[in-house]
C-alpha positions as CSV (number, residue, x, y, z in Angstrom):
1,X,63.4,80.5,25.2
2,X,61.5,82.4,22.8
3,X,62.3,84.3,20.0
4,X,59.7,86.4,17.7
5,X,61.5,87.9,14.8
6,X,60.4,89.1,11.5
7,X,63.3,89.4,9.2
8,X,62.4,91.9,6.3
9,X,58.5,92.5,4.8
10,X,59.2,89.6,2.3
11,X,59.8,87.1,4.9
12,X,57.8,85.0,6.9
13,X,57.3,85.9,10.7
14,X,58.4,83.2,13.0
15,X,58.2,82.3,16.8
16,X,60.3,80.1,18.2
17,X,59.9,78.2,21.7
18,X,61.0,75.2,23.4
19,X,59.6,73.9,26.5
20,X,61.2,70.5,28.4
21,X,57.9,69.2,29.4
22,X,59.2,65.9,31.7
23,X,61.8,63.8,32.7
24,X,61.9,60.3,31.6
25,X,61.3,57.8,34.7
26,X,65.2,57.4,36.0
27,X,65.0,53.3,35.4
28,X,63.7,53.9,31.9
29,X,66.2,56.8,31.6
30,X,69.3,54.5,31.8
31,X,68.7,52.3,29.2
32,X,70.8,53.4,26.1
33,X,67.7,53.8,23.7
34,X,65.5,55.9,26.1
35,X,66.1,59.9,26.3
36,X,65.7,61.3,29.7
37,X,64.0,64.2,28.5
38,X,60.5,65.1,26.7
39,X,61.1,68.4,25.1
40,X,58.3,70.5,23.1
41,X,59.4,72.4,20.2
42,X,57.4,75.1,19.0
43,X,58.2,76.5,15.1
44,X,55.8,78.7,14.2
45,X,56.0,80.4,10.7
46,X,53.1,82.8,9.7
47,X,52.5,83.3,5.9
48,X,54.2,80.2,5.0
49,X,53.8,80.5,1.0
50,X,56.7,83.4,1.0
51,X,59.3,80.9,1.9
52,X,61.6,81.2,-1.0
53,X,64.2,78.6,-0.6
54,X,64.4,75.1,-1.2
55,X,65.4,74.7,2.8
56,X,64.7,76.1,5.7
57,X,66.7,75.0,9.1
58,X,65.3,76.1,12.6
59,X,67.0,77.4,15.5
60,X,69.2,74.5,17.0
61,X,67.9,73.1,20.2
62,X,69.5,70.8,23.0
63,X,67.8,67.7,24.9
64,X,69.8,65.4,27.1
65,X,72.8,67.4,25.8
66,X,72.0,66.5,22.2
67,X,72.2,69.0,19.7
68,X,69.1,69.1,17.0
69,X,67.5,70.9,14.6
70,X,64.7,70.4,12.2
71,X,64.6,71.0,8.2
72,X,62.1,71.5,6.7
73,X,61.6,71.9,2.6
74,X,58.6,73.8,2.1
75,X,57.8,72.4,-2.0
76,X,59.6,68.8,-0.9
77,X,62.4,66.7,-1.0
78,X,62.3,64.9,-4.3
79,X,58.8,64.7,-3.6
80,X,55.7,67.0,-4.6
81,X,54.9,67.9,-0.7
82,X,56.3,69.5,2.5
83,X,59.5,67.3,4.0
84,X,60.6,67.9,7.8
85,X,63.6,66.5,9.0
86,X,65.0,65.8,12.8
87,X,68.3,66.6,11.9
88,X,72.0,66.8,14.4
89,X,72.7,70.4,14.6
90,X,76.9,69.6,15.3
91,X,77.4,66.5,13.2
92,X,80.4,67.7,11.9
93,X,82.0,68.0,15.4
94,X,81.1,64.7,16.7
95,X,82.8,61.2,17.0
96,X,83.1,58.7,14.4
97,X,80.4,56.5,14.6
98,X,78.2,58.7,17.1
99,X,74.4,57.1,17.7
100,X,71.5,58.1,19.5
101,X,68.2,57.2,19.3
102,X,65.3,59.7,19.5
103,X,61.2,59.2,19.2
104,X,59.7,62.4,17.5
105,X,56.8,63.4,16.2
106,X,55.7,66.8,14.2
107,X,52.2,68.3,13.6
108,X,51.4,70.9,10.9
109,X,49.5,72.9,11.8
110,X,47.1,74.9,8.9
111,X,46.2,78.5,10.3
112,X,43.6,78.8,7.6
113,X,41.7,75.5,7.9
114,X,43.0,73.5,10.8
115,X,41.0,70.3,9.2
116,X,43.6,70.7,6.6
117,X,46.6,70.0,9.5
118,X,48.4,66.4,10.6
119,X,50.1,64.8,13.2
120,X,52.5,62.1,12.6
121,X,55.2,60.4,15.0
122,X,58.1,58.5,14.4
């Protein structure tokens, strides 16, 4: 899926993609704290700086019939720099008590100065 939208000249252009890239090995894949699935997610937002709220949520996105989506909080969150967030997309609609366990990691990417970008996983 991919999705290239520019909502009004004072907004920021985005492009949206997500890619699964592989399947977990199937005896990993049974174990309750290993997804099944490695899924890239591409958020691209050109001119950045004209964000003008205090959030921003993507586009919600499934893997191994999870629903996510990532927040982001371009000036922080209670902090002085960017904050992204892996965030469940349907928490509301989901069990009591519902778990899962999820490895991801994020890269920021600078368009201007790429020495300027980072790569951290969690």
């Amino acid at each position: 899926m991919e999705v290239n939208r520019k909502r009004g000249s004072n907004l920021p252009k985005v492009i949206w993609r997500v890619e699964i890239l592989n399947a977990v090995d199937d005896t990993l894949s049974q174990s309750d704290d290993v997804n099944g699935e490695i899924t890239k997610v591409t958020w691209r937002i050109q001119n950045f700086s004209r964000i003008k709220g205090k959030k921003l949520y993507s586009e919600h996105f499934t893997v191994d019939g999870n629903k996510w989506r990532i927040v982001i909080y371009p000036k922080g969150n209670k902090v002085d720099h960017l904050s992204i967030y892996l965030d469940v997309a349907d928490s509301a609609t989901l069990p009591s008590g519902w778990l899962r366990f999820a490895q991801s990691g994020f890269a920021v990417i600078n368009q201007i100065d790429r020495r300027n970008s980072l790569t951290r996983g969690y």
